[in-house]
N, C-alpha and C positions, 0 to 999 in steps of 0.2 A: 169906666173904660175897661179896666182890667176885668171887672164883670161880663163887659158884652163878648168878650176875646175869649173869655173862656168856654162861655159857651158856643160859639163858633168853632172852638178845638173839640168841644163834647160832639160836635154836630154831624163834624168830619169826619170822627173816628166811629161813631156808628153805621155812620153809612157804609165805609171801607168794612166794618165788620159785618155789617147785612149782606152786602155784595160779595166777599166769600163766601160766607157759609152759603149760598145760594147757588155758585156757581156762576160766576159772570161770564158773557162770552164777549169775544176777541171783540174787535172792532171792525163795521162795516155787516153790522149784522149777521156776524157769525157763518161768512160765508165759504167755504170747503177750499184750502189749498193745499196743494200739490209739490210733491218734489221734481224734481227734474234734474238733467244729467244732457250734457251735449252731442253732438254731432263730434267724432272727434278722425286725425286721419293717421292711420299707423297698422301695425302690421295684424293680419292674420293667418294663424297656421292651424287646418282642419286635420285630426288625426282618427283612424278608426282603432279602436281595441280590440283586443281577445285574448285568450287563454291557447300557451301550444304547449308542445313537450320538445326535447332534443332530442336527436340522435343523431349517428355516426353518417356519415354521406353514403359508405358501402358497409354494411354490414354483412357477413358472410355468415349462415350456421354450417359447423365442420360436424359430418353425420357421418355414420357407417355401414356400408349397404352390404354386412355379411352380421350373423346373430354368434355372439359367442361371453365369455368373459374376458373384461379391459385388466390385460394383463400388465400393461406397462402409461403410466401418464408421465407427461413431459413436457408438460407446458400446465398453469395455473391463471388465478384472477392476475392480469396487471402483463404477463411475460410479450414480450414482444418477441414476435415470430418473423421468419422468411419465409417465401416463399418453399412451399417443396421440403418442408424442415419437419423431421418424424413428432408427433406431438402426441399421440398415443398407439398402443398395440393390441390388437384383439387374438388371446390364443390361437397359435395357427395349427394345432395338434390335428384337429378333425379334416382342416384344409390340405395340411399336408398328407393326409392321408389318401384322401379322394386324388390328390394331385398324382399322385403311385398309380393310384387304381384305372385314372383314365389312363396312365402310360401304356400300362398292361394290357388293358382291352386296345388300347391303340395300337399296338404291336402284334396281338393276335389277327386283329382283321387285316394286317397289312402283310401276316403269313401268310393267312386265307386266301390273299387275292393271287398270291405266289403259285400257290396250290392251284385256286381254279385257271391259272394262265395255263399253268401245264398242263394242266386236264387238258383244257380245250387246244391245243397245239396236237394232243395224239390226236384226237378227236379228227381233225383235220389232215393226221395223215392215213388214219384207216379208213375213213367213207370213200375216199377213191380206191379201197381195196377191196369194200363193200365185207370191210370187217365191222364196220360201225356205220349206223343208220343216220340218216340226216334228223333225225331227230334227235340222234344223241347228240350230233352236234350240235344242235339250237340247245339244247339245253345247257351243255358245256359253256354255251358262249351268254346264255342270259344267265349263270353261276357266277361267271367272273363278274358282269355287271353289280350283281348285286353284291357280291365280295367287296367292289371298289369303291358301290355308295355308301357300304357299311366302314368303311376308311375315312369317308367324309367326315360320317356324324361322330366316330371316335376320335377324327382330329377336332372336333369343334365343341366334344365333352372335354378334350384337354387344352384348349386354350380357356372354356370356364372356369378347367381349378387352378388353371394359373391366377387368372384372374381374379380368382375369391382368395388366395393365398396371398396373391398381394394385396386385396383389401383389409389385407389383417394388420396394414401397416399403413396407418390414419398421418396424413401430411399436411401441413396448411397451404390452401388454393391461393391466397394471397400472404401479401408482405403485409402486416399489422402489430394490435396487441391485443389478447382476449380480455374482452370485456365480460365474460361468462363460462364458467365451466360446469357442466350439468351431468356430471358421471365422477364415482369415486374408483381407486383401482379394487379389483375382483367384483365390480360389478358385471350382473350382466346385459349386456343388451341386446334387444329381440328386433331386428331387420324384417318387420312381417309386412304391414300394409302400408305401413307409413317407415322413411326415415329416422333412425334414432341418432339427436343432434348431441353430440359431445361437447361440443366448446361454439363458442357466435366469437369472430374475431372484426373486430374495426378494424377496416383498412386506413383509416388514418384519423385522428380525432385530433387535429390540428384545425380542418375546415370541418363543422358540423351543419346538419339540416335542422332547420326548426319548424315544423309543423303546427302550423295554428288554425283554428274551426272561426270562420267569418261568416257570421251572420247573413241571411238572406239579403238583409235589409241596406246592408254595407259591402257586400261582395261586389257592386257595379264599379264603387270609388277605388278599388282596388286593383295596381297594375304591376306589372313585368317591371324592376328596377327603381320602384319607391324605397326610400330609405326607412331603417325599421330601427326604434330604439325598444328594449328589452331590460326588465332584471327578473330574478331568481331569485329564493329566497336564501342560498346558500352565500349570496353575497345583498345584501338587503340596500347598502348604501352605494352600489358601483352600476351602473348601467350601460349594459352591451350595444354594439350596433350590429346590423346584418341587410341585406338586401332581398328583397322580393324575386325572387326567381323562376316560380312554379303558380299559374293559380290553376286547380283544376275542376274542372266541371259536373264530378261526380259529387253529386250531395246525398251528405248523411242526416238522417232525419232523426230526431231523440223527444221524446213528448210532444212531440207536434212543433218541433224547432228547425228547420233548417238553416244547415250551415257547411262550408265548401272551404276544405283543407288550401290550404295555402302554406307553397314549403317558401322559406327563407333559408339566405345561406349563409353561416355566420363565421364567421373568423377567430380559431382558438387557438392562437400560438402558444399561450402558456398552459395549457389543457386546464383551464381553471373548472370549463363549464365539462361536465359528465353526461353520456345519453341516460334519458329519462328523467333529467330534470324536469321539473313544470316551468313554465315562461312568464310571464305578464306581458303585454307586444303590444307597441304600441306603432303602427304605418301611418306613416306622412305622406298623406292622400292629395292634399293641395297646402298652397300658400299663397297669399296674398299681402304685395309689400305695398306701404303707403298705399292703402285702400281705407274709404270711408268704413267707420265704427258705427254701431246703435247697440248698445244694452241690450242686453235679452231681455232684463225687466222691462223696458221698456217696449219690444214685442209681445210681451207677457200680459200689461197692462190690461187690464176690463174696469172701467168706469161702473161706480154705483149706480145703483136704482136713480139715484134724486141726482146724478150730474145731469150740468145745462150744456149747449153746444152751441157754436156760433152758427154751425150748419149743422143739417141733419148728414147721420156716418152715411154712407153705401150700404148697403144690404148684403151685396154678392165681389165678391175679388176672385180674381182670377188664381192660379195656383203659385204662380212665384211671389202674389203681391200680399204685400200685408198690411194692418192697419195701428197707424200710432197715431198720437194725440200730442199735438203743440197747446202749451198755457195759452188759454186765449188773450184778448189785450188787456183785458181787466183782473188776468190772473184768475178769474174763480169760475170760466168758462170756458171750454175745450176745443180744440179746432182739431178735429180729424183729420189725419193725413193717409194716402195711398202709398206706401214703397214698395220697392224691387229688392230684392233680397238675394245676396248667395252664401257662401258655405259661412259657417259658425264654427267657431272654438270651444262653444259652450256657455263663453262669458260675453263677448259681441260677436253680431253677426256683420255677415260684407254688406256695405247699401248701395247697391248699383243703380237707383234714380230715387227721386221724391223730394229730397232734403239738401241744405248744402250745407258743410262746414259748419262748425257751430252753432248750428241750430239747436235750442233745447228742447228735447220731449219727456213726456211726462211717464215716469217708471212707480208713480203708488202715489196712494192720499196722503195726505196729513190731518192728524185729528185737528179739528180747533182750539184745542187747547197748545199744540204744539204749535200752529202756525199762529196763534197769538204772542207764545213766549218766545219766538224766534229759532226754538232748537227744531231740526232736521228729522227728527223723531218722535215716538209719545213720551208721554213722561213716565219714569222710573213708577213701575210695578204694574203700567199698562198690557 
């Protein structure tokens, strides 16, 4: 007895060792199953990305439209200014000089005209005594003309050096703080073709603009008054919000990339954020509450070569429709399904018809050896 028992235990345990080392397969002749994931109903919220920088809402550059040396500054990075408040001086030596010069020539021609008045008064009383010819009076009288045009242009060379004399006295056009100061004193600066800018002042950096580049492909989702969350690296763990205010139409093209500036408007009451930051922006473009869920893996899905189907798929779907696959009844056969699809999170997308509620679809295979041992995955070093 003890004899036959034994070798019944030798009998079992070879077989169990043959069937390892060989590789056994599962039961049911080794046939292909599937994980799956439900139909499920809760929210989604589609955001677009991108990259923008800050800046100030009004930004002013303070320039000076006369060339000399910045004889006095008074204002620096940080100083907050008023309006009309002196912030730098350009030597007014040469200006005040010129400002003389037209005086003088403005006073000679306004003698000038003194002189040809009287001319032309004798003028007019010797032709009726036929001491003086009508042409000396014409001529008398087109002396004074030109005497009185040349008053013009000397009054109008002396309100220029006024005018360049006081541009030797640089004021801020708004109420701010300078965010930039681009001259040191006894520099000089040359007023030729272009502007020479002294100082750039924010008019206020309480509310800032944030300017972000949206993609060709995401510019359409993008509206007037979408809510925008944002951080910076200068605060890594804190995330801003701002508002969509601007989208505009001009697109800038960069390696074959188009993309259309979009300003936000962001709220900095404790001036944490600085123009010229870089941004990370994130627009909440839609939201969907209690809407049907599907996996993107499960949109994702492509069946191997060797899967069976209860039906043959569709060949052609239309543009919003997509194709996913229910375990068939037997579990190791696929049932194709058509859905309606709307916006994504990334991780589900919205299912607006095909499926209902807790339905499962199929998001990847399982090896055989997994769906034999019951784990959800391959095994450890697969």
């Amino acid at each position: 007895m003890k004899h036959n028992l034994s070798h019944t235990l030798l009998a079992v345990f070879m077989a169990f060792t043959l069937a390892t080392s060989s590789g056994c397969k599962p039961s049911g002749g080794g046939a292909v199953k599937y994980e799956t994931a439900p139909v499920v109903r809760g929210t989604i919220v589609q955001h677009v990305t991108a990259s923008g920088t800050l800046s100030a809402v009004v930004s002013v550059d303070v320039g000076s439209q006369v060339s000399g040396k910045v004889s006095a500054l008074n204002a620096d990075y940080n100083s907050p200014v008023k309006k009309d408040q002196l912030v730098a001086e350009i030597d007014p030596t040469v200006y005040a000089a010129s400002l003389r010069q037209a005086e003088g020539e403005l006073a000679s021609a306004q003698a000038s005209v003194t002189l040809k008045r009287q001319n032309l008064e004798r003028k007019k009383t010797l032709v009726p005594l036929h001491a003086a010819s009508q042409l000396d009076l014409d001529q008398a009288t087109a002396e004074l003309a030109q005497a009185e045009a040349s008053v013009i242009i000397q009054q109008a060379a002396l309100e220029s050096a006024q005018a360049n004399l006081g541009y030797c006295k640089i004021t801020a056009p708004v109420d701010g703080i300078v965010i930039a100061r681009k001259v040191d004193l006894g520099q000089t600066v040359i007023a030729a073709m272009t502007t020479p800018v002294l100082f750039t002042i924010a008019q206020d950096i309480t509310k800032m603009n944030l300017s972000a580049s949206i993609s060709e492909a995401d510019i359409g989702q993008v509206k007037d008054g979408q809510p925008v969350d944002f951080t910076v690296d200068a605060f890594p763990d804190e995330v801003f919000h701002g508002t969509v205010t601007q989208v505009r139409k001009s697109p800038t093209t960069t390696q074959n990339v188009v993309t259309y500036e979009t300003i936000i408007i962001v709220d900095n009451p404790e001036q944490k954020l600085f123009p010229g930051m870089t941004a990370d922006v994130s627009i909440l473009v839609a939201e969907r509450k209690s809407a049907l869920k599907i996996p993107n893996t499960a949109l994702r899905f492509t069946p191997s070569a060797g899967a069976k189907f209860e039906q043959t798929p569709p060949a052609k779907l239309e543009r919003n429709q997509r194709l996913v696959y229910e375990p068939g009844s037997d579990g190791a056969k696929l049932k194709p399904v058509i859905v309606k699809t709307g916006i994504t999170d990334g991780v589900d997308t919205e299912l607006l018809d095909g499926l209902a509620e807790h339905t499962p679809v199929v998001t990847s295979t399982l090896s055989a050896t997994a769906a034999s041992s019951g784990f959800g995955g391959p095994p450890p070093g697969q």
